[in-house]
C-alpha positions in Angstrom: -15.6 -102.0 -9.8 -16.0 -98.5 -10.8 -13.0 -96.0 -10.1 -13.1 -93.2 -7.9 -13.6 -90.2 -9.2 -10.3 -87.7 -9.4 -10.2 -84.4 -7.1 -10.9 -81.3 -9.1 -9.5 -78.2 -7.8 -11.5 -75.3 -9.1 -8.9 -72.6 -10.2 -6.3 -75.8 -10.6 -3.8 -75.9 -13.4 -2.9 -79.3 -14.8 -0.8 -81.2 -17.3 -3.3 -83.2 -18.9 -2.8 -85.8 -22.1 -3.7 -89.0 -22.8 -1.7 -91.8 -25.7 -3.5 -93.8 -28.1 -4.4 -97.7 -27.3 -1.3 -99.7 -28.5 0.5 -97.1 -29.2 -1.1 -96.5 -32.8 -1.4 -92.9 -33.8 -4.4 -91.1 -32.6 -4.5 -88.3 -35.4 -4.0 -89.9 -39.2 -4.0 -86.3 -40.5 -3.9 -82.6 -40.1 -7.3 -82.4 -40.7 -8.3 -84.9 -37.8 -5.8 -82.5 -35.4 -7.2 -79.7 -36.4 -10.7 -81.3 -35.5 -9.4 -82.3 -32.5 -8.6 -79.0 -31.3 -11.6 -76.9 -32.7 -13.7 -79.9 -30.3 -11.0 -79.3 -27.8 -12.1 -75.5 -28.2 -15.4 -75.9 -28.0 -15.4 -78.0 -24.7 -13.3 -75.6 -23.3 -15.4 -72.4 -23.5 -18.6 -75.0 -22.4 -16.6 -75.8 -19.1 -14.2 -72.4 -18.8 -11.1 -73.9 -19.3 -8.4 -71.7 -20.1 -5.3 -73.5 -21.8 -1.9 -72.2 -21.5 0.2 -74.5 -23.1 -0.5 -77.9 -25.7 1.0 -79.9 -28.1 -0.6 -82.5 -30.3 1.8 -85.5 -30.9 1.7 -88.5 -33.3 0.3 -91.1 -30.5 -0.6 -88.9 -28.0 -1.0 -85.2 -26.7 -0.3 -82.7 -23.9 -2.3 -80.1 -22.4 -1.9 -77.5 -19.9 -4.6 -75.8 -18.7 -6.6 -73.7 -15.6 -9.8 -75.7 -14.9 -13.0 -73.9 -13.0 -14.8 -77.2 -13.3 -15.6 -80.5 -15.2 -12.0 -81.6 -16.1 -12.9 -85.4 -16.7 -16.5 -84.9 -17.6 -15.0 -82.4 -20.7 -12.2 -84.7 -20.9 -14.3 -88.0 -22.1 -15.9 -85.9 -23.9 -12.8 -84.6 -25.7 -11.6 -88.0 -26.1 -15.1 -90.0 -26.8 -15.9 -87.3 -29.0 -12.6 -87.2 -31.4 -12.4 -91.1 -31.3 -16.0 -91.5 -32.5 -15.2 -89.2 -35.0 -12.0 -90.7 -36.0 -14.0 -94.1 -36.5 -16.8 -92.8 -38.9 -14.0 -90.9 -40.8 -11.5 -93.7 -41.0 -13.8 -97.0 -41.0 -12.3 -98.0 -37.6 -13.8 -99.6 -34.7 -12.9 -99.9 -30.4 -11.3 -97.4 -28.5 -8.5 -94.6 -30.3 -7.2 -94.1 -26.2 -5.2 -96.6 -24.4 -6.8 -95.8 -21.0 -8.6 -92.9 -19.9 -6.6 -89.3 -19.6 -4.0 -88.9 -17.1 -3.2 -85.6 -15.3 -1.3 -83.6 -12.9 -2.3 -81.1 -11.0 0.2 -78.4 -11.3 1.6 -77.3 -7.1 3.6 -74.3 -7.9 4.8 -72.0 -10.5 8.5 -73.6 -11.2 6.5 -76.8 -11.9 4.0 -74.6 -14.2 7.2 -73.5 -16.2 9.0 -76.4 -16.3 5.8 -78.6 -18.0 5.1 -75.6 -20.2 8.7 -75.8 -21.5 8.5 -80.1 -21.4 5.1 -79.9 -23.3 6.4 -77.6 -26.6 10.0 -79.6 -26.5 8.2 -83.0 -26.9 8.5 -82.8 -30.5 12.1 -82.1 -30.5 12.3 -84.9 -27.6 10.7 -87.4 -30.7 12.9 -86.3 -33.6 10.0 -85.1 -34.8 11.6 -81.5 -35.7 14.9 -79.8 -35.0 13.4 -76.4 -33.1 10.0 -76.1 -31.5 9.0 -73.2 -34.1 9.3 -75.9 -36.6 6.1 -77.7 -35.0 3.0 -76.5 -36.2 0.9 -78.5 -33.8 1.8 -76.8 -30.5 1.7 -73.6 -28.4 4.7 -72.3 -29.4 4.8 -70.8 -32.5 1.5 -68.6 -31.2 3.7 -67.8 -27.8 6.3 -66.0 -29.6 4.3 -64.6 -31.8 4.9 -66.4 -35.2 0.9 -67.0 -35.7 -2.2 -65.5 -34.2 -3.0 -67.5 -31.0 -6.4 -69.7 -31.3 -9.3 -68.8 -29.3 -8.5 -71.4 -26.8 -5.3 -70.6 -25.8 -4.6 -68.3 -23.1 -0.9 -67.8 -24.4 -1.4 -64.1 -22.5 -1.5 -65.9 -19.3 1.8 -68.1 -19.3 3.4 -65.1 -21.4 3.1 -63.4 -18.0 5.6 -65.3 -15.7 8.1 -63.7 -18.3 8.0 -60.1 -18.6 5.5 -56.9 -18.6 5.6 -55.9 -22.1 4.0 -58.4 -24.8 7.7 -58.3 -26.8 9.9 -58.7 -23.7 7.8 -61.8 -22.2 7.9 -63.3 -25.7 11.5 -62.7 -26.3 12.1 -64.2 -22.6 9.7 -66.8 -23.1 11.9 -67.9 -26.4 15.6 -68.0 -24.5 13.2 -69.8 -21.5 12.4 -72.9 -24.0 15.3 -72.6 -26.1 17.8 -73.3 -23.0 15.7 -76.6 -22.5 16.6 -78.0 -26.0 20.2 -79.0 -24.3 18.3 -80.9 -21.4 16.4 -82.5 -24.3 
């Protein structure tokens, strides 16, 4: 038996991610994340998705973003698309996702924050790094500024819950997740 299709709220902000099938590592390089997210960026723009927030882990990832439309047919996509990939490139075979993608849609603007902040601390959350500037895989470092932000991240929009001026929001935006580390 099939399973029914999710609710799509056009306009709808959700924390989106899925975890590779037994765990294993879903990205056995840079190179593979950094084809992950140019597909990621490409899907995006075909099904105008504008993502605020993301980080690309070892066995799974995180995304937050503003949907208009398509979330899970751009998400098997996504995921169909990289794991195919990934088996050509690597000699593998069967599926690189445990299950298919999981999500949340995203009810008010504390839980927006909040997930934001979890998604860029997940690293830190792994003992992956010791600071979330020190992972080059997610949002952050483009939010406050330490790189140019990709095409596909809106980092303007979430940079707007914290202040007017570009420099204030970031600055604001960097105490914001920095206060989490001692929840981590």
């Amino acid at each position: 038996m099939g399973r029914a299709p999710r609710i799509e709220v056009p306009g709808g902000i959700y924390h989106v991610g899925a975890r590779g099938n037994r765990g294993c590592p879903i990205y056995a390089d840079d190179e593979e994340r950094e084809v992950f997210l140019a597909l990621f960026g490409r899907l995006a723009s075909r099904h105008c998705w504008s993502l605020r927030s993301y980080c690309l882990m070892t066995n799974h990832y995180h995304l937050l973003l503003e949907i208009e439309h398509g979330l899970s047919d751009g998400m098997r996509a996504l995921n169909g698309g990289f794991s195919c990939y990934t088996n050509v490139r690597n000699g593998f075979e069967g599926h690189l996702f445990r299950n298919r993608f999981w999500c949340e849609l995203i009810e008010d603007e504390p839980q927006y924050l909040q997930t934001a902040r979890y998604i860029v601390l997940n690293p830190i959350r792994a003992g992956l790094c010791r600071a979330p500037e020190a992972w080059r895989w997610s949002s952050y470092r483009a939010c406050v500024g330490l790189e140019f932000a990709p095409d596909y991240l809106a980092a303007d929009h979430l940079l707007r819950c914290f202040g007017a001026s570009p420099a204030a929001a970031r600055h604001a935006y960097r105490t914001f997740v920095h206060d989490g580390i001692e929840q981590v």
